[in-house]
Structures are given as C-alpha cells and as structure tokens.
KEZAZA-769134 format. One record per atom (N, C-alpha, C, O): residue in three letters; residue number from 1; z, x, y; atom name. Coordinates in Angstrom, 3 decimals. Each point is the difference from the previous one (the first is absolute). Layout:
<recs>
<rec "ALA"; NUM; <Z; X; Y>; "CA">,
...
</recs>
This chain:
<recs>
<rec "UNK"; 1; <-12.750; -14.091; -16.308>; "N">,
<rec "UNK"; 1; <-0.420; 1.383; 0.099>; "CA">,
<rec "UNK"; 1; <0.970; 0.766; 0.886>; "C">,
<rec "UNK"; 1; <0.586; -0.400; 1.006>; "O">,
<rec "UNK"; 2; <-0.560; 1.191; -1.401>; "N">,
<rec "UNK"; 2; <1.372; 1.420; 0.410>; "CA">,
<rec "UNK"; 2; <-0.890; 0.198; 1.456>; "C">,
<rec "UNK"; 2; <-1.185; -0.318; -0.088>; "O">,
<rec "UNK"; 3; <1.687; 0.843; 1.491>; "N">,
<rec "UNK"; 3; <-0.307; 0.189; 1.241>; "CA">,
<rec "UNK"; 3; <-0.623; 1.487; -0.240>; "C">,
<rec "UNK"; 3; <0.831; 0.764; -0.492>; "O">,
<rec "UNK"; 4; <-1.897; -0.284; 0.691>; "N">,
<rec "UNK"; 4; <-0.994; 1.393; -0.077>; "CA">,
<rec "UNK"; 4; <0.860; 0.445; 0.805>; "C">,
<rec "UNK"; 4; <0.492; -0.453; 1.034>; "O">,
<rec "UNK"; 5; <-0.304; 1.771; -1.843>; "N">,
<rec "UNK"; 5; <0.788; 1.260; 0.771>; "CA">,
<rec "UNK"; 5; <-0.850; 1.752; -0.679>; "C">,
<rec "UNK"; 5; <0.306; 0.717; -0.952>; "O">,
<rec "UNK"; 6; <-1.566; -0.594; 2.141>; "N">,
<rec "UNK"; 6; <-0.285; 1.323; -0.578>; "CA">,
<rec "UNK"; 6; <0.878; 1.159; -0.648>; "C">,
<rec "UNK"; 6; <-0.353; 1.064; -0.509>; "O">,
<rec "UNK"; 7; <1.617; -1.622; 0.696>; "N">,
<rec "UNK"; 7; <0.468; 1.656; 0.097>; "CA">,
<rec "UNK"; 7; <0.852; -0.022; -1.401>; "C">,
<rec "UNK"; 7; <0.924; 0.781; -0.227>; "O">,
<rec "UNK"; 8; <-1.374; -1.789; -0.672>; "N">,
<rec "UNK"; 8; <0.116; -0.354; -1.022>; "CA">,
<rec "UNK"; 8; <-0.648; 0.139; -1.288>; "C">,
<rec "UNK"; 8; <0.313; -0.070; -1.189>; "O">,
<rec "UNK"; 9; <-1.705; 0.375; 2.147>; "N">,
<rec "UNK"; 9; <-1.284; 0.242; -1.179>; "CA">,
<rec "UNK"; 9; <-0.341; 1.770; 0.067>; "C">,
<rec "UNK"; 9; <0.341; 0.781; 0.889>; "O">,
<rec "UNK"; 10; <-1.187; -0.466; -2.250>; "N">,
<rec "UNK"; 10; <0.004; 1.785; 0.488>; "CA">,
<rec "UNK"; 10; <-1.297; -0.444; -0.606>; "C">,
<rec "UNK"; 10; <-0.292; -0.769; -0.916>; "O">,
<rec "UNK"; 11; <-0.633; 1.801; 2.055>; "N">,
<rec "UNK"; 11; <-1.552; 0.105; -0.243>; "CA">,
<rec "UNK"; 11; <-0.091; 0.940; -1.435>; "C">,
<rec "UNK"; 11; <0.526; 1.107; -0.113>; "O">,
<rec "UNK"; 12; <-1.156; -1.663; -0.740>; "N">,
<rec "UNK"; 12; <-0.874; 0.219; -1.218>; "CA">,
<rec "UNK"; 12; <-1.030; 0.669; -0.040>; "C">,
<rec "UNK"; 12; <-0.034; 1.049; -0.643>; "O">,
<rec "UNK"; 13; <-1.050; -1.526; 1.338>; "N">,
<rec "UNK"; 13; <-1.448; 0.854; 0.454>; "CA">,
<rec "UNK"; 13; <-0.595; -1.217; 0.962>; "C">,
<rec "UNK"; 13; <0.236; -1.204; 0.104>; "O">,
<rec "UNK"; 14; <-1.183; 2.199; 0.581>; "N">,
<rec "UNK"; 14; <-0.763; -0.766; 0.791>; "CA">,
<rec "UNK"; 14; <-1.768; 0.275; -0.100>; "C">,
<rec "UNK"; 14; <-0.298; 1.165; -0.260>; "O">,
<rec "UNK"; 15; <-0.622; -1.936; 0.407>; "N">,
<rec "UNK"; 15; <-0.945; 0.638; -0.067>; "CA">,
<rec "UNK"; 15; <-1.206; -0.417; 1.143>; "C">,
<rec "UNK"; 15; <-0.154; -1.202; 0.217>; "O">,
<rec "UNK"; 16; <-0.460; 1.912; 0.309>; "N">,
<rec "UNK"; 16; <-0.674; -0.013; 1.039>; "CA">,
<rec "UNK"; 16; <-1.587; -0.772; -0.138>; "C">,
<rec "UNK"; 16; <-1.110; 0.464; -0.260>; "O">,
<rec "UNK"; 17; <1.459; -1.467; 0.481>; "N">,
<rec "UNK"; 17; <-1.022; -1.243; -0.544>; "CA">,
<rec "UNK"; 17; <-1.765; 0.374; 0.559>; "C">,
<rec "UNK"; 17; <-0.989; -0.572; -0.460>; "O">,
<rec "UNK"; 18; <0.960; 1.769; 1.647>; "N">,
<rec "UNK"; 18; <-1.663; 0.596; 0.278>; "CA">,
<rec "UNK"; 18; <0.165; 0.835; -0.902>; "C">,
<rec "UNK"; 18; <-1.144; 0.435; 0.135>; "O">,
<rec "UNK"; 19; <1.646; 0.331; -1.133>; "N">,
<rec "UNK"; 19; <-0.704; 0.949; -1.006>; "CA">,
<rec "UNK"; 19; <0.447; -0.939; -1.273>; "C">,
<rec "UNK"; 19; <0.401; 0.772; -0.871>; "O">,
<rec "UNK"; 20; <-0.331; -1.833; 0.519>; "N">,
<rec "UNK"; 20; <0.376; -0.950; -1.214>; "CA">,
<rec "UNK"; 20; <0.093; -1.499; 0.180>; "C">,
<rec "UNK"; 20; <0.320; -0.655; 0.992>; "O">,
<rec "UNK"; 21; <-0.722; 0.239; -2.343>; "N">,
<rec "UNK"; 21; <-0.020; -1.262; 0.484>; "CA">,
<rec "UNK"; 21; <1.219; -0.766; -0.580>; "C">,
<rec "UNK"; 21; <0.255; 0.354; -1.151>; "O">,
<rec "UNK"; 22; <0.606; -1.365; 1.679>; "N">,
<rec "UNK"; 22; <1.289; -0.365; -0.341>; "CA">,
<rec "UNK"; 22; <-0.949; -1.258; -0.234>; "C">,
<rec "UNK"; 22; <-1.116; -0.247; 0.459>; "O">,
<rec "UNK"; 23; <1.980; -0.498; -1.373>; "N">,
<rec "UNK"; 23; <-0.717; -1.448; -0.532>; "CA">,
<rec "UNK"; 23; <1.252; -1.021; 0.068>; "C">,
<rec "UNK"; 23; <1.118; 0.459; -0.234>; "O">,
<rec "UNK"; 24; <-1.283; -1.961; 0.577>; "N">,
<rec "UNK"; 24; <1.052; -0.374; 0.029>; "CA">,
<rec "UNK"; 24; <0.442; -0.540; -1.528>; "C">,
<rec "UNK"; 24; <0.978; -0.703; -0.253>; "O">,
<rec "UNK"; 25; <-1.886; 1.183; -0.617>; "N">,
<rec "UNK"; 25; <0.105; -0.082; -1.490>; "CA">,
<rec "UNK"; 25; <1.264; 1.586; -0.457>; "C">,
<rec "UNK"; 25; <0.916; -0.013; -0.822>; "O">,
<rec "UNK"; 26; <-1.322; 1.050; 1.623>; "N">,
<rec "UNK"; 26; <0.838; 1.088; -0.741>; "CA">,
<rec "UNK"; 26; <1.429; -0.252; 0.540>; "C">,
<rec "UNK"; 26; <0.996; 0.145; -0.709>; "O">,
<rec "UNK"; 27; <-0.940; -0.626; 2.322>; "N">,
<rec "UNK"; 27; <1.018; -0.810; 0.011>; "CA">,
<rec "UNK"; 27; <0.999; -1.183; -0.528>; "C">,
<rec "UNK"; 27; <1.158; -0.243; 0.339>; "O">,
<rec "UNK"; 28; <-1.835; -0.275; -1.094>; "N">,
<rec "UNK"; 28; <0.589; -0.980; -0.609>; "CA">,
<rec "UNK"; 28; <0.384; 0.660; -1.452>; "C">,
<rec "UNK"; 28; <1.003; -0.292; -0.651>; "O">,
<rec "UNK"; 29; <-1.741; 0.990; 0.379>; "N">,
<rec "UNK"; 29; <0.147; 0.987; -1.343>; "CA">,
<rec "UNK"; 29; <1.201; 0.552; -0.373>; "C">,
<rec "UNK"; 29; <0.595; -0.025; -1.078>; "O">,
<rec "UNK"; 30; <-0.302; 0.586; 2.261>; "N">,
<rec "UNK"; 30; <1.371; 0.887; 0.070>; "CA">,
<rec "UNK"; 30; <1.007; -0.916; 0.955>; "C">,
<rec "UNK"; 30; <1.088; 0.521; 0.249>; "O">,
<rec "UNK"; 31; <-1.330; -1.746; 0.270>; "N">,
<rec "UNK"; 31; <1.230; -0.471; 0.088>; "CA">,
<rec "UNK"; 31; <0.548; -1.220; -1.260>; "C">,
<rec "UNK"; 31; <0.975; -0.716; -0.227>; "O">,
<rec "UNK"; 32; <-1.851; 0.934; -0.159>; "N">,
<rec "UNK"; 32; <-0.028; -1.263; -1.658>; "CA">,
<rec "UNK"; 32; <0.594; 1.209; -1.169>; "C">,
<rec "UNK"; 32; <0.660; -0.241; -1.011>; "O">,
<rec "UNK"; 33; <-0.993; 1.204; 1.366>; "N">,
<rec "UNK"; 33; <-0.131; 1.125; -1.459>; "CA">,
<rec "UNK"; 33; <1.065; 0.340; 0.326>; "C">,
<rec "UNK"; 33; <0.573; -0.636; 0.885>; "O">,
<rec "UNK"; 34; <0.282; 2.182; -1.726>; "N">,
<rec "UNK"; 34; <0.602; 0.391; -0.402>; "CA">,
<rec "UNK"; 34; <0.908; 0.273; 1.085>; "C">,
<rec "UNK"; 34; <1.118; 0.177; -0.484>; "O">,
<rec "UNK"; 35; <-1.102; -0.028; 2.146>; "N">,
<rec "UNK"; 35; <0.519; 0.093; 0.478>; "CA">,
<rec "UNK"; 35; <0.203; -0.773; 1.132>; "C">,
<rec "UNK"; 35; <0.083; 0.323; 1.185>; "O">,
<rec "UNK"; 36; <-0.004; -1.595; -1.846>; "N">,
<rec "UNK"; 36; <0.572; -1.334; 0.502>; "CA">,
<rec "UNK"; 36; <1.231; -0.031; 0.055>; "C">,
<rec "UNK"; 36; <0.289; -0.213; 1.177>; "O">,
<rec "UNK"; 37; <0.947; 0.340; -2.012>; "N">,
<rec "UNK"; 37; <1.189; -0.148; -0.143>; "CA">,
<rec "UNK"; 37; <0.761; 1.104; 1.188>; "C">,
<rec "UNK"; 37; <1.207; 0.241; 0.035>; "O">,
<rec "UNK"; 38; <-2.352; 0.387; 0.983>; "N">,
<rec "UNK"; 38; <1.103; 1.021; 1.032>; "CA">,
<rec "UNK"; 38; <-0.064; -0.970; 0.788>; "C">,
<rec "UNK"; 38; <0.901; 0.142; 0.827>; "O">,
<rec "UNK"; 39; <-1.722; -1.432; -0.555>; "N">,
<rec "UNK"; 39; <-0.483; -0.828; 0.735>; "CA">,
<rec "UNK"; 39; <-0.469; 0.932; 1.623>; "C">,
<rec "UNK"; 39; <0.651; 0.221; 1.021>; "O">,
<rec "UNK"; 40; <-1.958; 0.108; -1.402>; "N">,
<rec "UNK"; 40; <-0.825; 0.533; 0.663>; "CA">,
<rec "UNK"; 40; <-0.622; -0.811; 1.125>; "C">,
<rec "UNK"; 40; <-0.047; -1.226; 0.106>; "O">,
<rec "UNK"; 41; <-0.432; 2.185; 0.731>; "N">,
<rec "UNK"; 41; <-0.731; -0.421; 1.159>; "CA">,
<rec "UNK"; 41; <-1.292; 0.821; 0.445>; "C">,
<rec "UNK"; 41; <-0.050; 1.229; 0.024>; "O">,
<rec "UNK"; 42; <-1.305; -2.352; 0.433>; "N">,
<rec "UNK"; 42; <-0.974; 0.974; 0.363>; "CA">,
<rec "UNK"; 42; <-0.199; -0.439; 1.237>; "C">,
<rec "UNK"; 42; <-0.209; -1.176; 0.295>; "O">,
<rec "UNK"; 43; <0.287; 2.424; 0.728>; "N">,
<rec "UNK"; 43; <-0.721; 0.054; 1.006>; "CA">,
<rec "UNK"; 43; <-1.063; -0.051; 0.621>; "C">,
<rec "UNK"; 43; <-0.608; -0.082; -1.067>; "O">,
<rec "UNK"; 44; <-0.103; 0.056; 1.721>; "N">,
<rec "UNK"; 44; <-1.442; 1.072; 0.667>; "CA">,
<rec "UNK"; 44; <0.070; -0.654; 1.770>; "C">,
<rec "UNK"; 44; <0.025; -1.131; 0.485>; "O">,
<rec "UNK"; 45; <-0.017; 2.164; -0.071>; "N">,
<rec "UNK"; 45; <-0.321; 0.223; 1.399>; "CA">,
<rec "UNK"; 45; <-1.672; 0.511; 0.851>; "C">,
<rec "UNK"; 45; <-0.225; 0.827; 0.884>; "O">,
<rec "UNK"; 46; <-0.656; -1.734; -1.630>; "N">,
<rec "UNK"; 46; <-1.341; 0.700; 0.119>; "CA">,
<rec "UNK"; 46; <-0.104; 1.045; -0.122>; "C">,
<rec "UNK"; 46; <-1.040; 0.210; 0.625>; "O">,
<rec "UNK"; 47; <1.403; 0.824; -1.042>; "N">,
<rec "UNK"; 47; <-0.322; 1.230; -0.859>; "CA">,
<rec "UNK"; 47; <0.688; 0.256; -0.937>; "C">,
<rec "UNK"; 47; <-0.629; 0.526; -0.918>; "O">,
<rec "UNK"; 48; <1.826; -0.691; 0.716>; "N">,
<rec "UNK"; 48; <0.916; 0.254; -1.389>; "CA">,
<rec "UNK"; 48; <0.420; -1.020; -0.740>; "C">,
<rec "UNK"; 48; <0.831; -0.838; 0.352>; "O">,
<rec "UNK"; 49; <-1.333; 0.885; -1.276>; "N">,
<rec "UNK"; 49; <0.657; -1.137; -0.902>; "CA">,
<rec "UNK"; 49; <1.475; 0.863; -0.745>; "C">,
<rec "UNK"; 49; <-0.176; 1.081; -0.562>; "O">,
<rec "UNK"; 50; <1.255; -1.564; 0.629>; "N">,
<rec "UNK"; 50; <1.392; 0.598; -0.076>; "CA">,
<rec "UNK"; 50; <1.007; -0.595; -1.157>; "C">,
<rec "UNK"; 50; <0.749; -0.956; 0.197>; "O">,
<rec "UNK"; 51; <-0.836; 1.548; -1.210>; "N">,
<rec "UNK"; 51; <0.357; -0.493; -0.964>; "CA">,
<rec "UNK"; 51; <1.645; 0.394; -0.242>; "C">,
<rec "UNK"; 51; <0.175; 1.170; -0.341>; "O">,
<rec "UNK"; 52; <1.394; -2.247; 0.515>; "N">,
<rec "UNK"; 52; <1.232; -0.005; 0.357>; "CA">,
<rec "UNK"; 52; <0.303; -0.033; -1.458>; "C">,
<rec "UNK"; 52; <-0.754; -0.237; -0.943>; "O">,
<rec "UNK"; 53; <2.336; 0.597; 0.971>; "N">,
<rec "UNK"; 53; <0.817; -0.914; -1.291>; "CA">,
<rec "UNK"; 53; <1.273; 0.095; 0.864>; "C">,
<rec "UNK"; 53; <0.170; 0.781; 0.936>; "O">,
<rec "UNK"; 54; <0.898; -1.915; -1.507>; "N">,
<rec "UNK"; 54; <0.885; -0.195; 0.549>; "CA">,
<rec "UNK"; 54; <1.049; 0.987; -0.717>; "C">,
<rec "UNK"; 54; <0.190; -0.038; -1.216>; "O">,
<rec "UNK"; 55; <0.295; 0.687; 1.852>; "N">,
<rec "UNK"; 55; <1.227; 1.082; -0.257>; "CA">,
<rec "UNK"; 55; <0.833; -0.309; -0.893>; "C">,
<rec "UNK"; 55; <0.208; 0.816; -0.897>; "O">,
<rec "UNK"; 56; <0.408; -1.934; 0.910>; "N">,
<rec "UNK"; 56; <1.456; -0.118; -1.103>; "CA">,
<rec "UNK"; 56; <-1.100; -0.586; -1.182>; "C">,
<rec "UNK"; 56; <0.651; -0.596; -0.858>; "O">,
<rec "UNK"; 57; <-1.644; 0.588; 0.654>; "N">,
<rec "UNK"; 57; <-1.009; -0.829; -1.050>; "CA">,
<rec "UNK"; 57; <-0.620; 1.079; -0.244>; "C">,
<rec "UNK"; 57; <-1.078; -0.312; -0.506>; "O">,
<rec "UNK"; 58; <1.211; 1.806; 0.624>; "N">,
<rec "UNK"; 58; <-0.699; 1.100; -0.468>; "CA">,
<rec "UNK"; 58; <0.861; 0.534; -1.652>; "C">,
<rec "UNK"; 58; <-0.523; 0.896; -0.663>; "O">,
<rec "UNK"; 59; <1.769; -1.542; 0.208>; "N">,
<rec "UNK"; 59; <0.907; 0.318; -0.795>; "CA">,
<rec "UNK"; 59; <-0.853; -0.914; -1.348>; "C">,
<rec "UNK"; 59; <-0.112; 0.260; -1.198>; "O">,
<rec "UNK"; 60; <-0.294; -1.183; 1.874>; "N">,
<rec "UNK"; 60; <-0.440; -1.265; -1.094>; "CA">,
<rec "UNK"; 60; <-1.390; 0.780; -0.603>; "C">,
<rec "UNK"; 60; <-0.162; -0.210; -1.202>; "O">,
<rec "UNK"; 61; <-0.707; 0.940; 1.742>; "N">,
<rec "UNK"; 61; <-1.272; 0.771; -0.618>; "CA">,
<rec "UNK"; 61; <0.662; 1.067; -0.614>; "C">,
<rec "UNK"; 61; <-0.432; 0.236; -1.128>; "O">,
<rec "UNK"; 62; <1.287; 0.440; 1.485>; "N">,
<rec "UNK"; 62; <0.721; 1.290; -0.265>; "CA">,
<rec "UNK"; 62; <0.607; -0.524; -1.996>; "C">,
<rec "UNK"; 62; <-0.047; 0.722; -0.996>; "O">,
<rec "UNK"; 63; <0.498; -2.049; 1.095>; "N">,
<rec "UNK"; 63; <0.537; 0.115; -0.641>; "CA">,
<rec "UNK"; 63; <-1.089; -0.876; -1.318>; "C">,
<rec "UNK"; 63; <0.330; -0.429; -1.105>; "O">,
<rec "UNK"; 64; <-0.993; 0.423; 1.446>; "N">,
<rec "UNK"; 64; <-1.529; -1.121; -0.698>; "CA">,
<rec "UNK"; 64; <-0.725; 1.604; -0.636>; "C">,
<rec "UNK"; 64; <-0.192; 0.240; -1.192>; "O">,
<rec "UNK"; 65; <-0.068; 0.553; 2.172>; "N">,
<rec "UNK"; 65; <-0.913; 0.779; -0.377>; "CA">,
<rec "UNK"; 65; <0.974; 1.287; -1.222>; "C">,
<rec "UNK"; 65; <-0.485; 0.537; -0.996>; "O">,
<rec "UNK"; 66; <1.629; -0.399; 1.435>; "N">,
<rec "UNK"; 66; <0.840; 0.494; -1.025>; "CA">,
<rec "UNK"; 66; <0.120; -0.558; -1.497>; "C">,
<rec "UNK"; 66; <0.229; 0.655; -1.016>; "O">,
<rec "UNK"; 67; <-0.386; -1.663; 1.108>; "N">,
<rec "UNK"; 67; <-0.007; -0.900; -1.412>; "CA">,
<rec "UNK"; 67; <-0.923; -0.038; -0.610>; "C">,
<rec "UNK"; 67; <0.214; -0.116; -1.206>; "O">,
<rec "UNK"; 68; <-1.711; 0.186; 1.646>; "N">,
<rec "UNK"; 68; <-1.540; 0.762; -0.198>; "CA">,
<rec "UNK"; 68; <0.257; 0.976; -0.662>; "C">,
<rec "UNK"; 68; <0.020; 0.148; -1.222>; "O">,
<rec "UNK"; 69; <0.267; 0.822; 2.377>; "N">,
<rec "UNK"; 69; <-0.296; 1.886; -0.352>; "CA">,
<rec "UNK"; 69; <0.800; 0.125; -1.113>; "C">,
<rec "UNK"; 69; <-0.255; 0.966; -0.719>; "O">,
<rec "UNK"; 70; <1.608; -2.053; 0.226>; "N">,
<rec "UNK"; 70; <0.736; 1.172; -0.896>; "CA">,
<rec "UNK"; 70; <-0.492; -0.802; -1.294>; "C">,
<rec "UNK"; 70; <0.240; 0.594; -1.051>; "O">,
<rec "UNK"; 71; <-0.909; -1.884; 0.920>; "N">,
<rec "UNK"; 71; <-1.018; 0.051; -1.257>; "CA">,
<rec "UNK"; 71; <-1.045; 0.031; -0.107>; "C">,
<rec "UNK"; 71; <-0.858; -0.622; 0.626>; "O">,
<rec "UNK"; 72; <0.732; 1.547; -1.656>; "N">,
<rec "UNK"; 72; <-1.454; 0.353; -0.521>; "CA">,
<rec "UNK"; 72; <-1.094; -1.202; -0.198>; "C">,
<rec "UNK"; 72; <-1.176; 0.028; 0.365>; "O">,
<rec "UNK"; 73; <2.042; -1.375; -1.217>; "N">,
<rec "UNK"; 73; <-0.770; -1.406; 0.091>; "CA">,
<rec "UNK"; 73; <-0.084; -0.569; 1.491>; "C">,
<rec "UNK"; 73; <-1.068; 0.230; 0.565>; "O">,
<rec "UNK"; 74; <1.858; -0.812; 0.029>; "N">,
<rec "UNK"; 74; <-0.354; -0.095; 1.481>; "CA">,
<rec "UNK"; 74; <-1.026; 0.897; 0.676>; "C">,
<rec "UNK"; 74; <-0.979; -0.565; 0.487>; "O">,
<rec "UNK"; 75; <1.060; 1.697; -0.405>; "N">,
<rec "UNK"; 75; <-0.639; 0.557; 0.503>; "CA">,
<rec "UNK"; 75; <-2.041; 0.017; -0.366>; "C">,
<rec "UNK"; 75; <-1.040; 0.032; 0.657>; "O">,
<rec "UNK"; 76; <1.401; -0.070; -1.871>; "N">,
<rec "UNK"; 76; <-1.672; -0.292; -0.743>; "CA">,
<rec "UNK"; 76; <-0.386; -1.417; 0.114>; "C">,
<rec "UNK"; 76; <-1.144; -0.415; 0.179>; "O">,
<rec "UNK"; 77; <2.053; -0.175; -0.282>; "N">,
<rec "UNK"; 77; <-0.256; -1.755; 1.029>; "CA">,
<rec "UNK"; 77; <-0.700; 0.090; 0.969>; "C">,
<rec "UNK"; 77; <-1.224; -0.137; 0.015>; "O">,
<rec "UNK"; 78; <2.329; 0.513; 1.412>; "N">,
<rec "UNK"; 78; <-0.689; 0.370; 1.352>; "CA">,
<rec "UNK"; 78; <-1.494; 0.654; -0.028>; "C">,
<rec "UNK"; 78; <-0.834; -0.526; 0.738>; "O">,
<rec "UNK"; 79; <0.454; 1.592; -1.509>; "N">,
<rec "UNK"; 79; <-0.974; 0.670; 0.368>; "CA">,
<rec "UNK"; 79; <-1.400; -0.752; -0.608>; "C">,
<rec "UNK"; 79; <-1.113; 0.110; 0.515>; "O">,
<rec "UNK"; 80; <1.520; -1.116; -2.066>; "N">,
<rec "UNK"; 80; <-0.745; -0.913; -0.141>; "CA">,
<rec "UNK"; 80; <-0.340; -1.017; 1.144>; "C">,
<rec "UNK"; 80; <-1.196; -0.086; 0.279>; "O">,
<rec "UNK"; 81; <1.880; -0.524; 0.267>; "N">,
<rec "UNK"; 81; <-0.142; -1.149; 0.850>; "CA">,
<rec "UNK"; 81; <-0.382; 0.418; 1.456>; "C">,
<rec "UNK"; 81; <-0.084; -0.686; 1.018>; "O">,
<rec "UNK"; 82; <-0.119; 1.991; -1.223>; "N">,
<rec "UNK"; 82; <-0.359; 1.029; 1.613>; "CA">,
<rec "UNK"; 82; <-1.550; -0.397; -0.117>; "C">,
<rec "UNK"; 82; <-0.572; -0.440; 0.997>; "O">,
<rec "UNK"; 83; <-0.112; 0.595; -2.223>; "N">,
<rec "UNK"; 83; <-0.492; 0.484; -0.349>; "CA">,
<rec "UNK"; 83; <-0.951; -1.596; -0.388>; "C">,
<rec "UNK"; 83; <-1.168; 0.212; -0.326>; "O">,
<rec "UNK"; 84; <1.366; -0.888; 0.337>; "N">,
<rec "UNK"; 84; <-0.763; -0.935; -0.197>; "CA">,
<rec "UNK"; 84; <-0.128; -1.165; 1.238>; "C">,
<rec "UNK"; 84; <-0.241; -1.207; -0.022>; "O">,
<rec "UNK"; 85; <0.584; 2.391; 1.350>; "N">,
<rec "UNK"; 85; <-0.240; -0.901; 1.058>; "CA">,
<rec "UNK"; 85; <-1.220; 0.710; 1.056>; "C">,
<rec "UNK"; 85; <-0.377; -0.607; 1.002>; "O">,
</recs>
C-alpha cells in the first residue's frame, strides 16, 4: 500500500451523520460501485462522514463516465442497472 498523503485526495462530499444516517453498507456501496477505480477513501470523525477520491484517479471516472454519456446504449444500460438496485 502507497504511504497516505491527504494532500492527494480532494473531498467529494461530506455528510453530517446527526441529520442522516450513513450505513456501513452505503459505504461499501460506493467504494465497491462505480467509483472505485479513483480508489477512494471514507472518513468520519464523529460527526462527518467524508467521502475522498484520489486526484490523479479523478481522470479514470472522467473518462468511464464520458464513454456512458456519449452512448445512447450505454447510457440506457446504466440507468437500467440504477434502477434495479
């Protein structure tokens, strides 16, 4: 494993775990799901659960989700398989 260097990762969203509930299921969700390949990181500091992606691994979604949007079949894929979870 590569040595953790915050200043490597750029915050995504965070969400404030007393007005929501974070699950360590939605966590695993989204580090298993589609935005696995930035090789992500979750935080929480007893109030924020802090959802990272690693910077030079933001090109790899950029370039996943481009290949989606510009077909019409891909794209009706994704929204099927959105859609049956």
């Amino acid at each position: 494993m590569e040595k953790f260097n915050p200043k490597d990762y750029q915050t995504l969203f965070r969400l404030d775990v007393e007005k929501g509930r974070v699950t360590g299921m939605l966590s695993d969700f989204i580090i298993r799901g589609s935005l696995g390949p930035a090789n992500p990181i979750i935080t929480f500091d007893g109030k924020w659960w802090t959802f990272r992606l690693q910077k030079k691994s933001e090109i790899v979604l950029a370039k996943k989700g481009l290949r989606i949007f510009k077909s019409k079949d891909a794209y009706s894929n994704m929204r099927k398989n959105l859609g049956s979870i």
